[in-house]
N, C-alpha and C positions, 0 to 999 in steps of 0.2 A: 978387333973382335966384331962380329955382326952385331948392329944393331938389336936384332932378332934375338938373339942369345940372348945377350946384355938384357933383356925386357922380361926374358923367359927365367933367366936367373934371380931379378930381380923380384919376380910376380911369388916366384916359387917361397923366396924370404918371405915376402909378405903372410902369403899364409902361414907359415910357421907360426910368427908373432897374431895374427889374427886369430890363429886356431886355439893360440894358449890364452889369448887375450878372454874368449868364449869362457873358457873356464874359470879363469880368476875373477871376470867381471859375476860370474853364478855363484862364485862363495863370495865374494865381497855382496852382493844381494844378498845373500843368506844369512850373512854376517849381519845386516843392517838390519833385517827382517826381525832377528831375534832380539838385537839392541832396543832396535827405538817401535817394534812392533808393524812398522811397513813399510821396507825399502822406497815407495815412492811420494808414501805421505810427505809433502815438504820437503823432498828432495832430499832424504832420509840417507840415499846412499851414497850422498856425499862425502859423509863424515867418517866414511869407512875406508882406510889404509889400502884393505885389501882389492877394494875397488878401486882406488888408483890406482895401483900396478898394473891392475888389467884394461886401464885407460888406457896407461903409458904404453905399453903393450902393444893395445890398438891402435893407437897415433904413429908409432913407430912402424909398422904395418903397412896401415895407408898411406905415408910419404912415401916407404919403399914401392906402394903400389903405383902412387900417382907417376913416380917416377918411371915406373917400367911403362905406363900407357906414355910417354916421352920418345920409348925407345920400339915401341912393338906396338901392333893394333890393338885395339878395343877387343876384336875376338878372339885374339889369341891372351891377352892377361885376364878378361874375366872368367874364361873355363877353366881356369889355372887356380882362384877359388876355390873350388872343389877342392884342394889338397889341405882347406884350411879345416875341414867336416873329419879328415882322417887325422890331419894333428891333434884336431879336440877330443876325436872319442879316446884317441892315446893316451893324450895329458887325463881325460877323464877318467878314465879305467884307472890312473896312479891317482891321481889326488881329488877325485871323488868318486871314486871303488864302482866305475863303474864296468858293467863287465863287457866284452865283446868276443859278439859268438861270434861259430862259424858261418852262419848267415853275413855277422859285419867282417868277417876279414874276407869273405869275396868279395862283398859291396866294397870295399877298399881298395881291391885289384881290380874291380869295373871301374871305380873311379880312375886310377891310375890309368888304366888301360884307355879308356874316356880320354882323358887329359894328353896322351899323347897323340892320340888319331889327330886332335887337334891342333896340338902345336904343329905337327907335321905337315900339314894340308892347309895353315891360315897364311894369306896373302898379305904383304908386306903393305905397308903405307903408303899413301901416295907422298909424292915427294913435296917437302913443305919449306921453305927457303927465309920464311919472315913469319911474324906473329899475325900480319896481316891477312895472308891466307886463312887463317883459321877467324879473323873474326868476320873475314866474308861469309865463310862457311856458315858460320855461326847467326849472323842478320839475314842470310837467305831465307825469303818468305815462308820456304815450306819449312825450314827449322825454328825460326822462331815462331811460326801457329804451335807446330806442335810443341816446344819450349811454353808458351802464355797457357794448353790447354792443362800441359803437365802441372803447371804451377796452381792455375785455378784447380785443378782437381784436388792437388795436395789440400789447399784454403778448404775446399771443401768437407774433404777429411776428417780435417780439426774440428772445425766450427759446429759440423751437424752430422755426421756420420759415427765420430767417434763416441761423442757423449750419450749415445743410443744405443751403438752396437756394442763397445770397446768391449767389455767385461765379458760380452758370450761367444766371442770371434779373436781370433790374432791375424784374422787378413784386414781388417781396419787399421792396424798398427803394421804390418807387415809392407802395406801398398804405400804408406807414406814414407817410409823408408825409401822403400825400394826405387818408387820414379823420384823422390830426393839424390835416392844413391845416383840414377841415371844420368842427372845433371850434372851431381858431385866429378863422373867421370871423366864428363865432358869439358869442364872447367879445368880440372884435374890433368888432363892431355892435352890444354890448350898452354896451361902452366908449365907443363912436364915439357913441352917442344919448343916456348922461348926459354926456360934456364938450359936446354940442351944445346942449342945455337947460342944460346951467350956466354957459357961454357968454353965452346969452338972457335971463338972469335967474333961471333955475327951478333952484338949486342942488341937484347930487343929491352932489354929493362929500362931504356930510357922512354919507351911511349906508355902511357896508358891503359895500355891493355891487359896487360899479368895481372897491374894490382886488381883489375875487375873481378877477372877472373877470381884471382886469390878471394876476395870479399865474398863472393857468390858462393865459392866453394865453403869458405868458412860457415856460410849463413848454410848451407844445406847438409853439410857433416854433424854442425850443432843438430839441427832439425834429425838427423838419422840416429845420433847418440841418442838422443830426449827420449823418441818413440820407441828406441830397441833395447833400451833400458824397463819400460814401460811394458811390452811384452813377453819380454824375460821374465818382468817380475809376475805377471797373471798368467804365464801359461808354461809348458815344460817344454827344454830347451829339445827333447826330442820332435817335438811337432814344429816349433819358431824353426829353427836351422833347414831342413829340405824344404819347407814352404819358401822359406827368404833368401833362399840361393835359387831355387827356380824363377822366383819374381823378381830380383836382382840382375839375373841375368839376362833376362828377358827383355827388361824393361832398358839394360845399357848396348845390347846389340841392337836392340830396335832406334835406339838415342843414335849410334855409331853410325848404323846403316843409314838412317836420316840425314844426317847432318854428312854423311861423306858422299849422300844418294845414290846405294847402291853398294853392289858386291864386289870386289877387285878379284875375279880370278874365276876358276874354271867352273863348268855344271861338276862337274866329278871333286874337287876339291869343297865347293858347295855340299854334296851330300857325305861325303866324309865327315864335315863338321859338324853337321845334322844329327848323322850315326855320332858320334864325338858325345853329342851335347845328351842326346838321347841315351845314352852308357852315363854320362854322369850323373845324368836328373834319376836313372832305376837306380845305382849307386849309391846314392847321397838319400835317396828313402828309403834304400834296404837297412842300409848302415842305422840311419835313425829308428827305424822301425824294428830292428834285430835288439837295440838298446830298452827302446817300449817294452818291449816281448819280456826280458829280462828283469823288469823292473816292476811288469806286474806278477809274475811269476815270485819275484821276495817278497812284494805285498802277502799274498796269501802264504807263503811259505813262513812269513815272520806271526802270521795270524794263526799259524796250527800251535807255532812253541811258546806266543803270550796265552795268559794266563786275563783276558779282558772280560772287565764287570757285567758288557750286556747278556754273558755266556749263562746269567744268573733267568736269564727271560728263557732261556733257552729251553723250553718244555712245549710239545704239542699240547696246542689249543685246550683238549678236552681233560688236560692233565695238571694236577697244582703242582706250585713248587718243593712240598713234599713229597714226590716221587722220590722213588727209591733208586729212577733211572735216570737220571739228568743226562742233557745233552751238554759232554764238557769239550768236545773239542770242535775245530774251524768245518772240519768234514763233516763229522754228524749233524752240524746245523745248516749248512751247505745242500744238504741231501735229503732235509725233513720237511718234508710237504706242508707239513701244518706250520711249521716255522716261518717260512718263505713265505708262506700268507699272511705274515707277520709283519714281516720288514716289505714286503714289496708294495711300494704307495698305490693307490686307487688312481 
């Protein structure tokens, strides 16, 4: 079987497990959040079952993934991602009710339709014979500057960006993910191409280069867990997921292209991928965005049929709470001039 397939088959698993992992790891949050009062406090959502499945989940995932970058390019397994945004909104729609309109089942056929342009028009590998090749790849001056700037930015991150911004942005937690992920990939395909050859007979396990790799990749999937755990828990999985698939993707074909310097293949197969990548990124925001839409919509829809104490304030200005006309539902107070002057801060 080609290569090519073999990579595309396997990327396509991955999302599956990655897309359902998304969900379990949001109620295993959820689950911790109501136990111990904050899934991140102390590492809170540890201790939660249903968070491990949705680990196992995602580990299972990312082997399958690492594996297919072994068998197929960097550009053609990370746009292949994308199918992990329509697994999730599936599995979420079932097992956390949530809904998806007809805005998201287009956004899901853009994505598909995305996903294939791509596989279709991405350029095969260049040909790699030993582990060697890739760690020349890898120590060439212009990969490792940008390698040492990625690394200092991630440091940066932690140390002084996040303790500042963390709580009012999820692109502080989203960008250390994401240039983590880029290297995760790069380690990850360096890994994926000696157990592939040593698989075939061309043993590379005997030099020191896998376990590096393997170390590196451990040390930057830990770092992508920690922080995406972290963002999930302060902000809603509709805005994290199209933000960190665009900056993921971004950030590993840009890794790809670096370190292989350069495009394998035609100007017309270049803009195919382009349009590709551009169908998944409107895609993957419709979808999330059609979810948004739906979920403020039950906010106020759940707000007309409770029955909530501030509805007791609910009187224009010039008027006591002995009126005879109280404003008792979500609409009347919505639409009361003197009210709104009420709740709306200075």
């Amino acid at each position: 079987m080609n290569p090519k397939i073999i990579g595309m088959i396997l990327a396509t698993l991955s999302s599956l497990l990655i897309g359902t992992s998304f969900v379990i790891t949001k109620m295993g949050l959820n689950h911790a959040a109501l136990k111990y009062g904050s899934a991140t406090e102390k590492l809170s959502f540890i201790k939660s079952h249903i968070w491990w499945i949705g680990m196992i989940c995602m580990i299972a995932g990312e082997i399958l993934n690492f594996l297919a970058y072994g068998f197929a390019p960097a550009i053609l397994v990370t746009p292949l991602g994308a199918l992990s945004v329509i697994f999730g909104a599936f599995f979420a729609s079932i097992f956390l009710k949530e809904i998806i309109t007809v805005v998201g089942k287009c956004a899901c056929a853009l994505c598909l339709l995305g996903s294939i342009q791509v596989v279709v028009n991405s350029p095969e590998d260049p040909p790699i014979v030993s582990i060697k090749q890739i760690v020349d790849l890898t120590i060439h001056p212009i990969f490792l500057t940008y390698s040492i700037i990625i690394i200092v930015a991630i440091l940066v991150l932690i140390l002084f960006i996040v303790p500042k911004f963390g709580d009012r942005s999820p692109i502080t937690f989203i960008s250390i993910c994401s240039l983590a992920g880029s290297l995760t990939v790069i380690c990850a395909k360096a890994l994926g191409i000696a157990l592939k050859l040593t698989f075939s007979g061309n043993n590379q396990l005997r030099q020191p280069a896998p376990y590096i790799y393997l170390l590196l990749m451990i040390i930057f999937t830990v770092t992508q867990i920690i922080y995406f755990n972290k963002v999930l828990d302060k902000f809603d999985t509709n805005i994290v997921t199209p933000i960190y698939y665009v900056f993921f993707s971004t950030a590993t074909i840009a890794a790809s292209i670096i370190m292989f310097r350069g495009f394998d293949g035609t100007p017309t197969e270049l803009i195919s991928i382009i349009s590709g990548f551009l169908q998944l990124f409107v895609g993957v925001f419709l979808l999330n965005f059609s979810r948004y839409k739906v979920e403020k919509a039950s906010f106020f829809e759940q707000r007309e049929d409770e029955n909530i104490e501030f509805l007791d304030l609910a009187y224009p200005i010039n008027s006591s709470k002995n009126s005879s006309t109280p404003i008792r539902s979500y609409s009347q107070v919505k639409d009361n001039d003197s009210y709104d002057r009420v709740l709306t801060p200075c």
